[in-house]
N, C-alpha and C positions, 0 to 999 in steps of 0.2 A: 160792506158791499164791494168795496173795493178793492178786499183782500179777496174774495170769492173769485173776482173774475180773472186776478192774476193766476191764482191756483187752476182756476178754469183755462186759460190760453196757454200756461207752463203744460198740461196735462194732453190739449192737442198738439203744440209744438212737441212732444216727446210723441204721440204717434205719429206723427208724418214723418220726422227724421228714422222712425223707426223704420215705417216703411218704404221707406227709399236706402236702406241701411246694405253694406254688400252683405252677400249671403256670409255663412262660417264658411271659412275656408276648411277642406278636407286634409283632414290627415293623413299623409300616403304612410302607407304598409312596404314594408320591406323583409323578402325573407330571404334565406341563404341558398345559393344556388348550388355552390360547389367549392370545395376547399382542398390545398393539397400541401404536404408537411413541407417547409424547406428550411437552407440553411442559415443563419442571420448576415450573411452576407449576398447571399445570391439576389439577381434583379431579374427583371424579365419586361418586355413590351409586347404592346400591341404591333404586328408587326407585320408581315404580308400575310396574302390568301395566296396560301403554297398549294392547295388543294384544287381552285378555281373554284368555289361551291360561296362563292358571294360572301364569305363569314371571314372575319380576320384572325388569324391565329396568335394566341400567346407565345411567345418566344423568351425562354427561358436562361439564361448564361450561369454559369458556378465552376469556377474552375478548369477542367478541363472536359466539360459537360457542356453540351445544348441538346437541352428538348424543349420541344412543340409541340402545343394542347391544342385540339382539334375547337374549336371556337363554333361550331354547328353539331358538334355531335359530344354532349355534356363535360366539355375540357378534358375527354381523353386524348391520353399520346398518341402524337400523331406521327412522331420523328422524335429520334433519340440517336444523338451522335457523341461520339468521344474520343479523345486524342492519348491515347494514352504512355507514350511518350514524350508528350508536352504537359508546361505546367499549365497550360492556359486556350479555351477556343473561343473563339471569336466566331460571326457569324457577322461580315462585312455589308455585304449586298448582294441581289439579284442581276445577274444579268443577261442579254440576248445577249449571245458571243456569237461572231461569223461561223457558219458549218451547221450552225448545232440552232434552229429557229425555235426551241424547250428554253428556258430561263435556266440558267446555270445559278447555283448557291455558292460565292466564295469567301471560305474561311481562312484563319488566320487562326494557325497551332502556333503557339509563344511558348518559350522557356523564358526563365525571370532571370538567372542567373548564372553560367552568363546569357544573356539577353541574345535570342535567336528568333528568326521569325519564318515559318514558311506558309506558301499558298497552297489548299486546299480546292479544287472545285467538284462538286456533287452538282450531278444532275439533282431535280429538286425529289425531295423522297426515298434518294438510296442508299444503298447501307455502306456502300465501297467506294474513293472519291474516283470519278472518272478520269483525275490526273492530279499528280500535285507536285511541286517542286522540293528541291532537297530545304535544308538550314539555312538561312543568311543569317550574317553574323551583323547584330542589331535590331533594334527595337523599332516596331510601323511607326509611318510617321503618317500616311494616307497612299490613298489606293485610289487611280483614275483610270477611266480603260479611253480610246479612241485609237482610229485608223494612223497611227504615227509616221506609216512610212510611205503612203499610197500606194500599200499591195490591198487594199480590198478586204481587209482583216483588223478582226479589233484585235490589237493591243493590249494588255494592262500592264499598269504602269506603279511600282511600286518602288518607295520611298521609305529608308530604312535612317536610323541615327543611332551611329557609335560612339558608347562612354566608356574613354581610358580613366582611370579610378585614379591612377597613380597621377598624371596629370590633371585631372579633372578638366577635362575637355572633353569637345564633342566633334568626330567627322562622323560623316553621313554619304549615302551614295545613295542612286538607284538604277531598279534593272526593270527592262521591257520584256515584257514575256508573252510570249505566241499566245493563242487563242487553244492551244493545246498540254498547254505547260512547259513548253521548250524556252527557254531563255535566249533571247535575240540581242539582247543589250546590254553589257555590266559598264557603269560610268566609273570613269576615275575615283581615289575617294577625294572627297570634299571636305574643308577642312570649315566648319561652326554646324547648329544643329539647325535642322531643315524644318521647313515650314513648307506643305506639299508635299509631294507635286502635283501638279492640276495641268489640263490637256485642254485647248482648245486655238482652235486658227488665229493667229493674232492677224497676218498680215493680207490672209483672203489669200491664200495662193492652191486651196486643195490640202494644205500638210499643216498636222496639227502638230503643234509647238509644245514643250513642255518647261512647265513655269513653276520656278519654286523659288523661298525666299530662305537665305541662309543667314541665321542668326550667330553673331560672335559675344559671348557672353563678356568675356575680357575686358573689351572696349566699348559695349553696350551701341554694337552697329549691326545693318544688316544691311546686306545685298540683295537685288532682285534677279533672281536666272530665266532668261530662256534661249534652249537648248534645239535643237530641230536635226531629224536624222540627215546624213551625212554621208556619203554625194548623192542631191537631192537633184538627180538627171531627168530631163525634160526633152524628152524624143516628140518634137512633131513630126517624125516621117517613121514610123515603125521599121521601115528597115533599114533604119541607119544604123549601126552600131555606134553605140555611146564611148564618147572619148574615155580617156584613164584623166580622170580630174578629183581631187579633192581640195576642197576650201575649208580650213583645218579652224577652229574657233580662234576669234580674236581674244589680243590678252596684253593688258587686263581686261577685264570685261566683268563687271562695269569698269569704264574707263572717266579718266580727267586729269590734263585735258587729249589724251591723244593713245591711241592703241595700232598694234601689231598685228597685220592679217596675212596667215601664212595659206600659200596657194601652194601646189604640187600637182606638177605634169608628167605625163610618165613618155611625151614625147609632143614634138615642137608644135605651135598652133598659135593662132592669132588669139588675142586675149583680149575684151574688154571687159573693166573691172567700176561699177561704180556704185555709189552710196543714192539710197531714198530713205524719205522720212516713211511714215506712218500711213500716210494718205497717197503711196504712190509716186510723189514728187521727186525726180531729180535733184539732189545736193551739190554733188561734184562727181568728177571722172579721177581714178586714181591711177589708170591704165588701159594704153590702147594703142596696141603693136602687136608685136608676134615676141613671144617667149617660147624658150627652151625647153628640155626634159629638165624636173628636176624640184628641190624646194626652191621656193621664191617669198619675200615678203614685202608688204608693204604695210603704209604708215597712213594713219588718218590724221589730224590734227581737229576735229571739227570745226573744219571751218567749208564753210558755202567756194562754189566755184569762186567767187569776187571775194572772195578773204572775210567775210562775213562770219561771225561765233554764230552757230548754232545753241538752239536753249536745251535742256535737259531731257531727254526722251529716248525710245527706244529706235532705233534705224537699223538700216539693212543694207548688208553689204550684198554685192551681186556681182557673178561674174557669167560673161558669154562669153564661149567657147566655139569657135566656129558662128554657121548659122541656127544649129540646131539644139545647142545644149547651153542648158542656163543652171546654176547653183547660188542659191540665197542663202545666207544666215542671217540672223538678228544681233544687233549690239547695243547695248545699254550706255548711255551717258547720262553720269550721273554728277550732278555739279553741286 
């Protein structure tokens, strides 16, 4: 009797869990949408809506090949570009350039050996680039655009790293280029391999700074740069005509404990000259009289007006020139 009733409560116990039990889970179905041959090296992303039609397009790289599958209309070509005097294209980023309110496409046509790199920009979808520049000699190292000089105009800003073989080392440079492909800027070369450049206001003045970090493989060290265009003149009265001033980079830079800042006047004027931290602050005065036509240099020591060691940071030298014109750079102390 009392095996019966066990069998009996085991047999409702299995309905009730039965029926509280989750349903079967469904098997999803998958079928093929679309397929297209390529090479065992080539890659591709998901990557903007070049079209504006809400669907993101595939974006294809191989060589000296990029095409673009239409992502709303069954993965056809949508764009097909090639470089064919480079071993290699690149398809960087989109962007709003000043003049042009279309999104610009800019690539990067690369040879391997020796290693050159030029810019490319296409309006988005055409077959001809609406400007590009010649070869630099070296390999990207990154690509930033912003208003560098306060004309009103984006910038790009490209970062290039050169390998001597026979040395086995690495300098690097980079140049600022108009918003039209004209080259506004070639920097000295720089001697470790660049990390950057990167573009944005460090000190809040309007003028965006350009930051990169140079690596020395040798000594396993690296520097931090920031670079800012050069005479960065500050007219509050429009028709004053702006003095002949440049405030030429200090050096070393980075420095420790003490660096050299060369000024040049092209004709005599009262000069004051002094140092702020980060946040604005007065440090010290390093100059404040009337100086000559001509080069002039001076010395930091970091140290605070009251002979005080400043800590490790970025500061700014500053010079006023008259009432009306002021010239900033940035300097690195690095302890």
């Amino acid at each position: 009797m009392a095996l019966q009733q066990t069998r009996t409560f085991t047999l409702i116990l299995s309905v009730v869990l039965t029926a509280f039990a989750a349903p079967p889970a469904l098997q999803a179905q998958y079928s093929q949408e679309w397929q297209v041959p390529q090479d065992y090296n080539e890659r591709g992303f998901l990557y903007f809506d070049y079209n504006l039609d809400g669907s993101v397009e595939l974006t294809k790289f191989y060589q000296n090949w990029v095409t673009v599958y239409d992502g709303a209309d069954n993965w056809e070509i949508l764009w097909n570009l090639s470089a064919p005097d480079h071993d290699e294209l690149i398809l960087w980023d989109l962007y709003t350039l000043s003049g042009n309110p279309e999104r610009t496409a800019v690539f990067l046509a690369n040879n391997l050996d020796p290693s050159t790199t030029r810019l490319q920009a296409f309006d988005l979808l055409a077959e001809a680039p609406a400007w590009e520049t010649s070869d630099f000699d070296g390999s990207y190292s990154n690509i930033d655009t912003s208003d560098t000089d306060a004309d009103d105009e984006t910038e790009i800003v490209l970062g290039v790293n050169i390998y001597d073989s026979e040395e086995e080392t690495y300098s690097s440079r980079f140049y600022v280029i108009s918003d039209n492909g004209s080259i506004e800027y070639t920097s000295s070369v720089l001697q470790g391999y660049m990390i950057g450049p990167y573009c944005g206001d460090l000190d809040g003045d309007g003028l965006a700074e350009v930051l990169f970090n140079l690596y020395q493989a040798g000594t396993l060290t690296s520097t931090l740069h920031a670079w800012s265009s050069s005479p960065n003149v500050v007219r509050d009265h429009p028709g004053v005509l702006p003095l002949d001033i440049e405030l030429g980079p200090n050096y070393p830079n980075p420095f420790n404990p003490s660096t050299t800042i060369p000024v040049t006047l092209m004709r005599q004027a009262d000069v004051e000259i002094k140092v702020y931290n980060v946040v604005g602050r007065e440090i010290t005065t390093l100059m404040n009289g009337t100086l000559g036509a001509g080069l002039h240099t001076f010395h930091w020591d970091g140290l605070t007006a009251a002979g005080a060691r400043v800590a490790s940071g970025i500061y700014f030298v500053e010079i006023h020139v008259g009432d009306n014109h002021r010239v900033r750079r940035p300097m690195v102390l690095m302890k």
